[in-house]
C-alpha positions in Angstrom: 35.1 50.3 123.1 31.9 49.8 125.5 29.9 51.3 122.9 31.1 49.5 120.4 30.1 46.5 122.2 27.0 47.8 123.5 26.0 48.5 119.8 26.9 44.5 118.7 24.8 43.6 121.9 21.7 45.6 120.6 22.3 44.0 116.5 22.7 40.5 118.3 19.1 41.0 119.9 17.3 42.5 117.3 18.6 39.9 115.2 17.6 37.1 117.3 14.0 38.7 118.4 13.7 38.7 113.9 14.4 35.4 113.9 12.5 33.9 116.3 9.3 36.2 114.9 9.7 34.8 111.3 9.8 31.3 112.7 6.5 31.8 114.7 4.9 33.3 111.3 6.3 30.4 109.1 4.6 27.7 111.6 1.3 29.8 111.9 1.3 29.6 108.2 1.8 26.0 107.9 -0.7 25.6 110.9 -3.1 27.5 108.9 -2.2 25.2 105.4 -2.9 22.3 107.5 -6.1 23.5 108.8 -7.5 24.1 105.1 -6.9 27.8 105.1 -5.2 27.8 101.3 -3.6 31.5 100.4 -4.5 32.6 97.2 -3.6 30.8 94.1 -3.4 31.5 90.3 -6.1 29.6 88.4 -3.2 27.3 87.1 -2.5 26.2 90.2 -6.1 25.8 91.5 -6.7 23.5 88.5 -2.9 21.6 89.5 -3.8 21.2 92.9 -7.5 19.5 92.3 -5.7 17.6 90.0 -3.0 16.2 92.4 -5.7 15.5 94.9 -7.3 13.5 92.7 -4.3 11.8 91.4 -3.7 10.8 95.3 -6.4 9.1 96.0 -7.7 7.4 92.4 -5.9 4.3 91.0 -6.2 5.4 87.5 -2.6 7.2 87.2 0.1 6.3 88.9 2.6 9.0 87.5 1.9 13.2 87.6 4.3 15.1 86.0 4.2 18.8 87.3 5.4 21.1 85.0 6.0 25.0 85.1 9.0 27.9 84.6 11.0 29.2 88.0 8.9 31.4 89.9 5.4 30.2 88.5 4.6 28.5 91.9 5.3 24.6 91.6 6.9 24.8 95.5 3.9 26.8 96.8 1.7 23.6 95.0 3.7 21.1 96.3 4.0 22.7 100.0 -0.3 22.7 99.6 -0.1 19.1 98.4 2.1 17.2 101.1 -0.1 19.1 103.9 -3.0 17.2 101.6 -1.3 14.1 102.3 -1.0 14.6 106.0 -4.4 15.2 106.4 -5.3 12.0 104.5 -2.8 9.9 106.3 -1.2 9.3 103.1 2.2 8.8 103.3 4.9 10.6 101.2 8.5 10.9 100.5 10.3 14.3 98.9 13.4 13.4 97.1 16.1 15.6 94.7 18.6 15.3 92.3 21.2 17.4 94.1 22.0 18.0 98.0 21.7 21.7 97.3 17.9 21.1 95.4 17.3 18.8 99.0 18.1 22.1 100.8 16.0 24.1 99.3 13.2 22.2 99.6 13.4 21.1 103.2 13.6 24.5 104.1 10.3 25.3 102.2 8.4 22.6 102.9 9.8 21.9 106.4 9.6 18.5 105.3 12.2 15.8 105.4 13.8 15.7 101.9 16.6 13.3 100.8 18.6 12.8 97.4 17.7 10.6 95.3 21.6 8.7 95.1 20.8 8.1 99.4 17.0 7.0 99.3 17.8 4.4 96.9 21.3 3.3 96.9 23.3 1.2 99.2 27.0 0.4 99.2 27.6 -2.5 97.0 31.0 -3.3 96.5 34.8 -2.6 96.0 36.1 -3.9 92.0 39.2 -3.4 91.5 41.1 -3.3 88.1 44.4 -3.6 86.4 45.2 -1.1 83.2 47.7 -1.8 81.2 49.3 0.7 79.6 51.6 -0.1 76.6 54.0 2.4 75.3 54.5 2.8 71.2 57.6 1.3 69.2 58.9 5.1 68.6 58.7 5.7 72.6 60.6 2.1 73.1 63.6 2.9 70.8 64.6 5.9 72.5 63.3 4.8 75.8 66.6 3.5 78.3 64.5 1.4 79.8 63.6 -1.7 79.4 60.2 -2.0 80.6 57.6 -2.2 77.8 54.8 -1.5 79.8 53.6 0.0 83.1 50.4 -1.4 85.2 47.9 1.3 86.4 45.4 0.2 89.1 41.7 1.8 89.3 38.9 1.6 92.2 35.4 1.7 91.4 33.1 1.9 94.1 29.8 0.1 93.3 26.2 0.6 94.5 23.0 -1.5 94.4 19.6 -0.5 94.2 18.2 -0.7 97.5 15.8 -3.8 98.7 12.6 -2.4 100.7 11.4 -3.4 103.6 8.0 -4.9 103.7 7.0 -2.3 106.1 8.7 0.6 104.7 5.3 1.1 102.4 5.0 4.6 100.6 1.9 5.8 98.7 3.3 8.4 96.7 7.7 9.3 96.1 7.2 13.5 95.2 10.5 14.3 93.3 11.3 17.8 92.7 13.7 19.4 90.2 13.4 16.6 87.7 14.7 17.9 84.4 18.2 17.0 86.1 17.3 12.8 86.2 19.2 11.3 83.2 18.2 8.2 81.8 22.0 7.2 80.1 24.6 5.3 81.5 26.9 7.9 83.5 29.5 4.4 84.1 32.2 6.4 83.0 33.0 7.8 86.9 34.4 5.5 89.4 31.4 6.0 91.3 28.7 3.5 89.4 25.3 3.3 90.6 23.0 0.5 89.9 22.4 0.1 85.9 24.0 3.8 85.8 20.4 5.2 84.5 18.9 7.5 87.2 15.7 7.1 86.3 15.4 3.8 85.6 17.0 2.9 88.7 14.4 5.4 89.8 11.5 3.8 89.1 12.7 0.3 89.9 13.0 1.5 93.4 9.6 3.2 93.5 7.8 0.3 91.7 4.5 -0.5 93.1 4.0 3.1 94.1 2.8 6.4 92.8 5.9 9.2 91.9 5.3 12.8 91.2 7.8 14.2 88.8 7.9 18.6 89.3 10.5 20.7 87.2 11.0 22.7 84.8 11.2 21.1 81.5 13.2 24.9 80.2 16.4 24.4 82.3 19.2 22.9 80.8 18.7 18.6 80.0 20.3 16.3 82.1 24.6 15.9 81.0 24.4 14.1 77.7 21.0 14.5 76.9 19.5 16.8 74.8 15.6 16.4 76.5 14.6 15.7 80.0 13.3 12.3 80.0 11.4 12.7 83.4 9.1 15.4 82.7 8.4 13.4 78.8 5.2 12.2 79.1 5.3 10.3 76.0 9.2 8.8 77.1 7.4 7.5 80.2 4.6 5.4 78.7 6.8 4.4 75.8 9.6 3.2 78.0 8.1 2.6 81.4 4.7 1.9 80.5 3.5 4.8 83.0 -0.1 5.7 83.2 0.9 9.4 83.2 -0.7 12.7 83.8 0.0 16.1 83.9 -0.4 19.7 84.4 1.4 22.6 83.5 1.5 26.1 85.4 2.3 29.0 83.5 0.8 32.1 85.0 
C-alpha cells in the first residue's frame, strides 16, 4: 500500500511540474506574439493577416469575412490579429455561437470570449398564454365527460436586444465559428430572442462598429438554412448594406 501511494505521489508531481511548464511556454509564446515575433505562416495567412491589419485601421470596410476549412489556421490568424489590436490600443471583443465554440476559443486565445445570446441579450419579459385545445365531435360522443375542451397554459421567456452604454465603445466585435448564425426566425421555442434572427439582431447590436465574421463556410448551414448567411458576402451587402471584404485560407 505505501508504494502504491508513493507511486500516485510521484504521477501527482510530474503531472503538476507538466503543467505548470506548458503554462510558462504558452505565455512566453504570447509574450513573444505581442512583441512582433510572428511564427511562421503559410502564404495565405500572411496575405489574411496584412489584410486584417489594414481592415483595422482604414474606414473603407467595415465587415471582413475570414474564411477557411478546419485545420487551415483561422485561430492561429485570429490569436496574431487580437495581439495586433492590443498593440494599437484598439479595442476588441471575441464572441461565439455556442458556449462550447466560447471555450475553445478562450483557451486559445487567452482572451475573454462570450456567446453571442449573453453579449447582446437582456431579459425582457414573462408572456404568458392560454391554448385552447378543442376535442373532435367523434372524441365528444364517446367521451363521458362533459367538458368540450381543456385549457393549456405556455411560458415564453422574452429577450431584448441590449441598449449600449455610451462608454461601452468597441472598434472591432471578432466572431468566430460563424457558419452557425441563422438569419430566420427560430420563434418557435419558448425561449424568443429579439426579432428571432441572429444575425440581424447581430448587427443591430454591433451597429456603428467594425465585425469580423471567421468560419468555415463547409460545415453544415445554420438549422433551416440551406447556406450560411454570415460568411455570404453578397447576402451581406444585399441585405445589410455591408461594405465587406474577405479572404480565404486554403493551404
Amino acid at each position: 500500500m505505501r508504494m502504491c501511494g508513493d507511486k500516485l505521489t510521484w504521477k501527482c508531481q510530474i503531472f503538476a511540474y507538466m503543467r505548470v511548464l506548458f503554462d510558462r511556454i504558452f505565455h512566453v509564446l504570447r509574450k513573444a506574439m505581442k512583441r512582433g515575433y510572428i511564427m511562421n505562416l503559410t502564404l495565405d495567412q500572411k496575405r489574411a493577416f496584412e489584410k486584417l491589419k489594414e481592415f483595422a485601421v482604414s474606414n473603407s470596410y467595415n465587415c471582413f469575412l475570414l474564411k477557411g476549412y478546419a485545420g487551415s489556421g483561422k485561430t492561429t490568424l485570429l490569436s496574431l490579429f487580437v495581439n495586433y489590436l492590443e498593440q494599437n490600443n484598439i479595442s476588441f471583443r471575441m464572441l461565439t455561437p455556442t458556449g462550447k465554440a466560447a471555450s475553445i476559443l478562450r483557451e486559445k486565445t487567452g482572451c475573454s470570449v462570450q456567446t453571442i445570446h449573453k453579449a447582446i441579450y437582456d431579459f425582457d419579459r414573462i408572456e404568458v398564454e392560454e391554448i385552447r385545445q378543442t376535442e373532435n365531435k367523434e372524441d365528444l360522443r364517446n367521451s363521458e365527460h362533459s367538458e368540450a375542451s381543456e385549457d393549456d397554459v405556455v411560458f415564453f421567456l422574452h429577450f431584448k436586444i441590449k441598449q449600449k452604454k455610451p462608454d461601452d465603445i468597441v472598434n472591432i466585435y471578432i466572431v468566430d465559428e460563424s457558419s452557425l448564425i441563422s438569419d430566420q426566425d427560430q420563434g418557435n421555442s419558448f425561449l424568443r430572442f429579439g426579432s428571432g434572427k441572429l444575425l440581424s439582431d447581430l448587427l443591430s447590436f454591433v451597429e456603428g462598429s467594425k465585425i469580423v465574421f471567421c468560419g468555415d463556410h463547409a460545415q453544415l448551414p445554420p438549422i433551416s438554412m440551406n447556406y450560411s448567411p454570415a460568411l455570404d458576402e453578397e447576402y451581406l451587402r444585399r441585405n445589410y448594406g455591408l461594405r465587406v471584404i474577405s479572404s480565404e485560407l486554403k493551404e
